[in-house]
FIGUKE-850481 format. One record per atom (N, C-alpha, C): residue number from 1; residue in one letter; atom name; x, y, z. Coordinates in Angstrom, 3 decimals, padded with zeros to 6 digits. Layout:
BEGIN
(NUM,A,CA,(X,Y,Z)) ...
//
This chain:
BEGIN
(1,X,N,(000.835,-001.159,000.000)) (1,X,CA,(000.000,000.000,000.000)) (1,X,C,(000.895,001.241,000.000)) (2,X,N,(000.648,001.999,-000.668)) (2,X,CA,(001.179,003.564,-001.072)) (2,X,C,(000.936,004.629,000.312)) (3,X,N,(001.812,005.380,000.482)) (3,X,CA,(001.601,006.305,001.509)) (3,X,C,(001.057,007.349,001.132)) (4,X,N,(000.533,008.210,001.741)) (4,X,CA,(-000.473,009.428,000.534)) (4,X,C,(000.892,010.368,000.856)) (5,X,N,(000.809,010.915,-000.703)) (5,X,CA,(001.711,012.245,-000.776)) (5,X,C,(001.239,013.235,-000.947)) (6,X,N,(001.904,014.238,-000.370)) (6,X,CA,(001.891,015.576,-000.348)) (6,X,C,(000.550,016.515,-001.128)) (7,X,N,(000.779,016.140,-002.101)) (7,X,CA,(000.508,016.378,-003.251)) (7,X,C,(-000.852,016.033,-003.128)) (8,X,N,(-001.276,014.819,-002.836)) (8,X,CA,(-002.676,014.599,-002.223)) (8,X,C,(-003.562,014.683,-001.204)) (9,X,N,(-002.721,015.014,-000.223)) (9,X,CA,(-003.319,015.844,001.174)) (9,X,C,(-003.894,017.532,000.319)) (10,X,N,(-002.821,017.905,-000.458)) (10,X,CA,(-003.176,019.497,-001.111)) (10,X,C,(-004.378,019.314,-001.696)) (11,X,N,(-005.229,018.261,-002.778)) (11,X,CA,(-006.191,018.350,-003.477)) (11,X,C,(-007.212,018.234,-002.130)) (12,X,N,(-006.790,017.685,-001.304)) (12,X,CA,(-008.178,017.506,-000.190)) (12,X,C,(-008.427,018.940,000.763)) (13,X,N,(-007.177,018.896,000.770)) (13,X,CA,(-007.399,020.473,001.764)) (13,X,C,(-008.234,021.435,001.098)) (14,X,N,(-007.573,021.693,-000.386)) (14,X,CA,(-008.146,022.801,-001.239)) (14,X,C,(-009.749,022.319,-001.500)) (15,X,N,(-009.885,021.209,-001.695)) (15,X,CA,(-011.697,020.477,-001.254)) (15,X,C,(-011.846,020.774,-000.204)) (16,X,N,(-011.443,020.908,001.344)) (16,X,CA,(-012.431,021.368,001.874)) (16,X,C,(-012.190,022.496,002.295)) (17,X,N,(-011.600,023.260,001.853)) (17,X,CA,(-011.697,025.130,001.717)) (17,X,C,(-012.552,025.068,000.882)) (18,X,N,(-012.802,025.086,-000.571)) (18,X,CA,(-013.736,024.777,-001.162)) (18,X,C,(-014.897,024.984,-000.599)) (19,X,N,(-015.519,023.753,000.004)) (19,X,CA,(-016.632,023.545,001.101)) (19,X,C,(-016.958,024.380,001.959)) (20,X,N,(-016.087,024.582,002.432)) (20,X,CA,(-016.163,025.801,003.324)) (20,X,C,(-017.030,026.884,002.750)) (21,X,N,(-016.163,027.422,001.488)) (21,X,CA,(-016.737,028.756,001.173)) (21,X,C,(-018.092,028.158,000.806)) (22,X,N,(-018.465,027.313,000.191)) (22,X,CA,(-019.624,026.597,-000.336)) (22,X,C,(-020.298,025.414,-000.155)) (23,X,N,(-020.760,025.839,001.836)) (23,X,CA,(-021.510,024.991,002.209)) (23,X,C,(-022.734,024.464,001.636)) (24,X,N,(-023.509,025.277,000.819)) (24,X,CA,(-024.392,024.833,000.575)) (24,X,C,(-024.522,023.567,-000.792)) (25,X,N,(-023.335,023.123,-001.053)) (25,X,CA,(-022.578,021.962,-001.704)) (25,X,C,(-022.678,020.564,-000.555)) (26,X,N,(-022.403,021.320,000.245)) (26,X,CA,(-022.124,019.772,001.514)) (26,X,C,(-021.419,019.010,000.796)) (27,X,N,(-021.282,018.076,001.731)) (27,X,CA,(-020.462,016.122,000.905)) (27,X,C,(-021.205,015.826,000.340)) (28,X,N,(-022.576,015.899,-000.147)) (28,X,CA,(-023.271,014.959,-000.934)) (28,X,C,(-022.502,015.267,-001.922)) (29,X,N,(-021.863,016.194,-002.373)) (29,X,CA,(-021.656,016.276,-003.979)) (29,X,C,(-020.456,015.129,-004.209)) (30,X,N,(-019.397,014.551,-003.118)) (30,X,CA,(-019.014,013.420,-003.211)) (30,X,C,(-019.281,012.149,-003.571)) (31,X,N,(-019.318,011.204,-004.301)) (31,X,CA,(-019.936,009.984,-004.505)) (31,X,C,(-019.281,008.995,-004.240)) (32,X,N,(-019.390,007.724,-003.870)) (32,X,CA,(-018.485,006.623,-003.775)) (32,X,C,(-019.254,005.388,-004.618)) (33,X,N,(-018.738,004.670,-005.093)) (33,X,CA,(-019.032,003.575,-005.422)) (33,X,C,(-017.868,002.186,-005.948)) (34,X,N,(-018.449,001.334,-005.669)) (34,X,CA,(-017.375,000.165,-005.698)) (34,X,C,(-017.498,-000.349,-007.630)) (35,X,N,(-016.256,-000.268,-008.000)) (35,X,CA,(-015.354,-000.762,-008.503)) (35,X,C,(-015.585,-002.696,-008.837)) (36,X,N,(-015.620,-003.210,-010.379)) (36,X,CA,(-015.517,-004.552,-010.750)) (36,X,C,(-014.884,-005.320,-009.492)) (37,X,N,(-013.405,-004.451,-009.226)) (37,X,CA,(-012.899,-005.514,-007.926)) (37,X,C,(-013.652,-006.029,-006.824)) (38,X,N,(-014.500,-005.219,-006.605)) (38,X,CA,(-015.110,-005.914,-005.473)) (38,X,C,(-015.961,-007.277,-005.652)) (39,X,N,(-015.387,-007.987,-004.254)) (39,X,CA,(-016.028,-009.277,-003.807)) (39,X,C,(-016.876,-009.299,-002.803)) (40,X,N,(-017.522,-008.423,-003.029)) (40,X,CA,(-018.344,-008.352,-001.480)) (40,X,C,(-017.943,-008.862,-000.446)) (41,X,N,(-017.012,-008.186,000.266)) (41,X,CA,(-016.287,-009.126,001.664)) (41,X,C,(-017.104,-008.191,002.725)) (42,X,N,(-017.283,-006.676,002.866)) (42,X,CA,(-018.824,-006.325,003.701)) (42,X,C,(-017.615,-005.320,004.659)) (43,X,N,(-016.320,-005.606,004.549)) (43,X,CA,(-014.992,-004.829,005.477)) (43,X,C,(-015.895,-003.422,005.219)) (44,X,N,(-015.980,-002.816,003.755)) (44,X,CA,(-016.382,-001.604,003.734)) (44,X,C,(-017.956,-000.933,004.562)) (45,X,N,(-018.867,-001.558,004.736)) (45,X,CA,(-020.051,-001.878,005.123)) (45,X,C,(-019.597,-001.658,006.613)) (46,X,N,(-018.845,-002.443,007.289)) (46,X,CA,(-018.654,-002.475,008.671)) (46,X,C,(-017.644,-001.368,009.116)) (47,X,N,(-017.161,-000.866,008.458)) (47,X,CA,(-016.011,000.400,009.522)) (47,X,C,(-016.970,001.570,008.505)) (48,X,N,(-017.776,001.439,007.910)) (48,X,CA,(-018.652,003.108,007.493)) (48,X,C,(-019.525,003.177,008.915)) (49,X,N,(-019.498,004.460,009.679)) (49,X,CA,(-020.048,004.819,010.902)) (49,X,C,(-021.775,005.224,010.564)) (50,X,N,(-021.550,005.961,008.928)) (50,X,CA,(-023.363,006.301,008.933)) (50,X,C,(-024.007,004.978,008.103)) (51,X,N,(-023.930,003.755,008.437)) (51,X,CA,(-024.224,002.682,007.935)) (51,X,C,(-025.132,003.093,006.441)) (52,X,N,(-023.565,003.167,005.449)) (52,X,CA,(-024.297,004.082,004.248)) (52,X,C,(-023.758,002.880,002.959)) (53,X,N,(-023.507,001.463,003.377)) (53,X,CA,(-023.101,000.756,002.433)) (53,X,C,(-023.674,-000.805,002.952)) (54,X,N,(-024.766,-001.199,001.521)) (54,X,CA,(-024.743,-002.751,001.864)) (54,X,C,(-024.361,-003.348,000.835)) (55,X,N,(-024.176,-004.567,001.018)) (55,X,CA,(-023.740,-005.935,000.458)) (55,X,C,(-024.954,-005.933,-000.546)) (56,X,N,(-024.935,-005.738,-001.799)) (56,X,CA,(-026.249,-006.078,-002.751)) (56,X,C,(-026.076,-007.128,-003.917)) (57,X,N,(-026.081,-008.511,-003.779)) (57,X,CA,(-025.532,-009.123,-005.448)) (57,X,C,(-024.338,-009.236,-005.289)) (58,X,N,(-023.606,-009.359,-003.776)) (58,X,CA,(-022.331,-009.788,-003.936)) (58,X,C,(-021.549,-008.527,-004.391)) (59,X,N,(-022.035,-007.552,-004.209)) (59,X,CA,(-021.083,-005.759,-004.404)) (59,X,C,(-021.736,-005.137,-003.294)) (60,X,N,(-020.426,-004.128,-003.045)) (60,X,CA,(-020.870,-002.883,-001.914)) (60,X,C,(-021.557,-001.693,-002.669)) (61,X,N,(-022.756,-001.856,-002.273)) (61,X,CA,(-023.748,-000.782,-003.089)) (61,X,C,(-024.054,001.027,-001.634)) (62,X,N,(-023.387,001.821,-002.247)) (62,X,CA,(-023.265,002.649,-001.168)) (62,X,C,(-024.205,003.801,-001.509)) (63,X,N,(-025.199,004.252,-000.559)) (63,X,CA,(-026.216,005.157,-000.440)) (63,X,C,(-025.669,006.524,000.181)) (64,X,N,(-026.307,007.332,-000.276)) (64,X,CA,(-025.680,008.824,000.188)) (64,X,C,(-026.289,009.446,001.525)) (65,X,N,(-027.541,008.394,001.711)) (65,X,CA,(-027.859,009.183,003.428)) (65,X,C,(-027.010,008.668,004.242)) (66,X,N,(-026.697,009.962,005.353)) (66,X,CA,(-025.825,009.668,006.579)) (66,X,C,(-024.576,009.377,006.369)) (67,X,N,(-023.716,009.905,004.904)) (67,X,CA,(-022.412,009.862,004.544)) (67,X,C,(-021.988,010.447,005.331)) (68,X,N,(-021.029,010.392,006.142)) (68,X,CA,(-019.645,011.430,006.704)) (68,X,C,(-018.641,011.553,005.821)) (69,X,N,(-018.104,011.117,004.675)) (69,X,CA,(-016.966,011.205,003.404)) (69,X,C,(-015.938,011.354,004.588)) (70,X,N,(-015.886,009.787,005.894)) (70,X,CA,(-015.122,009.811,006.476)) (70,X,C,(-013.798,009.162,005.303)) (71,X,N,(-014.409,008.620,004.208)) (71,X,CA,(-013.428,007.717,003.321)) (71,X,C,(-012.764,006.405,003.970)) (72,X,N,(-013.711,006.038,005.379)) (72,X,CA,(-012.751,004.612,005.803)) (72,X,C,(-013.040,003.397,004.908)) (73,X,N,(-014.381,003.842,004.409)) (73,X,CA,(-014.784,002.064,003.019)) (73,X,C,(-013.786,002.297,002.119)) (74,X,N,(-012.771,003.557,002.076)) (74,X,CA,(-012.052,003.543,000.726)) (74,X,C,(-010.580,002.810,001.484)) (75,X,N,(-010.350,003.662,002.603)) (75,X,CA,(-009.012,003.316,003.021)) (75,X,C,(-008.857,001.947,003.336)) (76,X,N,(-010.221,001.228,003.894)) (76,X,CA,(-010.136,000.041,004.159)) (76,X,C,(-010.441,-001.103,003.233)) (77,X,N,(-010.554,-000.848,002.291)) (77,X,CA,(-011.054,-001.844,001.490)) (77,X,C,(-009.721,-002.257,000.657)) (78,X,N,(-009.811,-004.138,001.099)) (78,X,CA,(-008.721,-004.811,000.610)) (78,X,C,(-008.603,-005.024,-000.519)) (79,X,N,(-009.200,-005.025,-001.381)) (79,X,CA,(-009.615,-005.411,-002.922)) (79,X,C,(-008.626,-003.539,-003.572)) (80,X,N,(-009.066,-002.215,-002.540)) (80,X,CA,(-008.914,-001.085,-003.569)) (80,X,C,(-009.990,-000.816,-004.582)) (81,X,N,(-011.596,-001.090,-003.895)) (81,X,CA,(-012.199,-001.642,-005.205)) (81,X,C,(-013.360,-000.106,-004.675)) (82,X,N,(-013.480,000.330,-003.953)) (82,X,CA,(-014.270,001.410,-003.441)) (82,X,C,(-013.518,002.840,-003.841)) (83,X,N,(-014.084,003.503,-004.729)) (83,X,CA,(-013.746,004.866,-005.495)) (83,X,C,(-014.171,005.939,-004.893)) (84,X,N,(-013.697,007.369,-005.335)) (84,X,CA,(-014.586,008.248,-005.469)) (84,X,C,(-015.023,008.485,-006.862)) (85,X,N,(-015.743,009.233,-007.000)) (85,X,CA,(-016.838,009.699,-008.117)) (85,X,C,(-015.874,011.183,-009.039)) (86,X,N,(-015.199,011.472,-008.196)) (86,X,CA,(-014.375,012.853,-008.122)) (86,X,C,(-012.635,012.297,-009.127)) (87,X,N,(-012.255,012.974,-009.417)) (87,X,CA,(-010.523,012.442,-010.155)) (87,X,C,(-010.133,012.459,-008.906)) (88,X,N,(-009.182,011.403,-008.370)) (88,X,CA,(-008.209,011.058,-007.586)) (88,X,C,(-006.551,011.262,-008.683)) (89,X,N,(-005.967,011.698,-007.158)) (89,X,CA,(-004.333,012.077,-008.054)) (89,X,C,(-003.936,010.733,-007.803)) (90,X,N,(-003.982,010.223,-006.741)) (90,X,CA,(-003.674,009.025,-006.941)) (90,X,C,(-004.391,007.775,-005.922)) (91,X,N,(-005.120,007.345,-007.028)) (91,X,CA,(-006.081,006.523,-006.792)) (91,X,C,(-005.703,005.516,-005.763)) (92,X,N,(-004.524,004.765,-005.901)) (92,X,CA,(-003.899,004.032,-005.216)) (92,X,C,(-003.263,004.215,-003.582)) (93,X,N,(-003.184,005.721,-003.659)) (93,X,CA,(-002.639,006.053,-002.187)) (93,X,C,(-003.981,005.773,-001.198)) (94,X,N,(-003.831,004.975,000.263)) (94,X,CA,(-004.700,004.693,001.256)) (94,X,C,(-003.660,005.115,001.944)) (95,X,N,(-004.581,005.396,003.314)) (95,X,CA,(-003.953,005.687,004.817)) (95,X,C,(-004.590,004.536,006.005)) (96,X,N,(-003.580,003.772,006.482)) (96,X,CA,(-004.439,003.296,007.530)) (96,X,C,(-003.945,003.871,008.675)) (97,X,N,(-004.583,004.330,009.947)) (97,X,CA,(-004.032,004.601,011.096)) (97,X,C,(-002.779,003.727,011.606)) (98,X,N,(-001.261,003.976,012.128)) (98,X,CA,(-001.202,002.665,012.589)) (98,X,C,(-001.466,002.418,014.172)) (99,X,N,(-001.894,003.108,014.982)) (99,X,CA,(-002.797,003.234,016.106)) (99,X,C,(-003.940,002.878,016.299)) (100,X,N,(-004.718,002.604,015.106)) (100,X,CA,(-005.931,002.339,015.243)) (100,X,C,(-006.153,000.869,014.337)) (101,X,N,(-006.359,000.072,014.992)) (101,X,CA,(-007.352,-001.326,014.112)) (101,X,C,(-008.275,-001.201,013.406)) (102,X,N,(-008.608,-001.888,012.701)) (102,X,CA,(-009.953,-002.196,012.075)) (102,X,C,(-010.947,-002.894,012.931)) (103,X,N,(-010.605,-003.429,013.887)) (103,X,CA,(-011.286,-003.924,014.829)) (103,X,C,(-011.799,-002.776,015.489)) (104,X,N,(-011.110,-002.178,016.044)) (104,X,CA,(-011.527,-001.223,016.782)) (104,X,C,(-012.605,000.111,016.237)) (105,X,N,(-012.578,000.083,014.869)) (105,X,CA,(-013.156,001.234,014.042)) (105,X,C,(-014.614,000.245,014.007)) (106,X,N,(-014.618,-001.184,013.768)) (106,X,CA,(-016.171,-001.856,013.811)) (106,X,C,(-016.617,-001.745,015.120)) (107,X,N,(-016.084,-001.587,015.792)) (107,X,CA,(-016.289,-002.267,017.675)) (107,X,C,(-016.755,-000.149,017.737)) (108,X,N,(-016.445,000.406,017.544)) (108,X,CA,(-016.873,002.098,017.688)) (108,X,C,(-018.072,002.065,016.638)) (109,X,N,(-018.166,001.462,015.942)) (109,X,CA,(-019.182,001.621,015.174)) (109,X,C,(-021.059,000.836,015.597)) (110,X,N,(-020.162,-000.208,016.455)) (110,X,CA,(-021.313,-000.800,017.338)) (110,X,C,(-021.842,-001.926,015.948)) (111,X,N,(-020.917,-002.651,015.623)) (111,X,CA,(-020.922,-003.324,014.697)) (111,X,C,(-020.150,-004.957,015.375)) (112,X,N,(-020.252,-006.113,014.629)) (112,X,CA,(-019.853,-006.945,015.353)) (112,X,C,(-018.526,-007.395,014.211)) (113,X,N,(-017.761,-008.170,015.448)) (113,X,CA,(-015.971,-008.565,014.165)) (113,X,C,(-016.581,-009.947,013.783)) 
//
């Protein structure tokens, strides 16, 4: 897994200055959706906090109520198969905490391992 660079922290920041000036945009204008790769394994489903992704047909089918565009179905997903809707500089860069589990992000979510 790729470390995020520089370069891609800048496109997010300048997104949410962006936002800022133009709340009335909110995150909905963000989209996510999963990618051929996915195998429906449900990882993404279980660490999203506004329970905004189910398992449909064996794909993560993700709904826009109660998004936070916390991006953990993206960072966490083993496949790489969960997008944004938006150009990514680099699609490939994820962040995982290394302080924080995945266990621990389902177990806060009030979700079961």
């Amino acid at each position: 897994m790729e470390e995020t660079k520089p370069e891609d922290l800048a496109v997010y920041q300048n997104y949410l200055a962006f936002i800022g000036e133009h709340p009335e945009l909110g995150w909905k204008q963000v989209k996510l959706h999963s990618t051929e790769r996915c195998n429906g394994c449900g990882l993404c489903a279980q660490v999203c906090p506004g329970n905004c992704i189910e398992i449909q047909d064996g794909r993560a089918v993700h709904t826009d109520d109660n998004c936070q565009v916390c991006l953990a179905c993206i960072h966490h997903c083993p496949q790489n198969a969960v997008r944004l809707s938006v150009p990514e500089v680099n699609p490939n860069a994820r962040y995982i905490h290394p302080q924080i589990s995945i266990r621990e992000i389902i177990q806060a979510n009030q979700k079961t391992v």
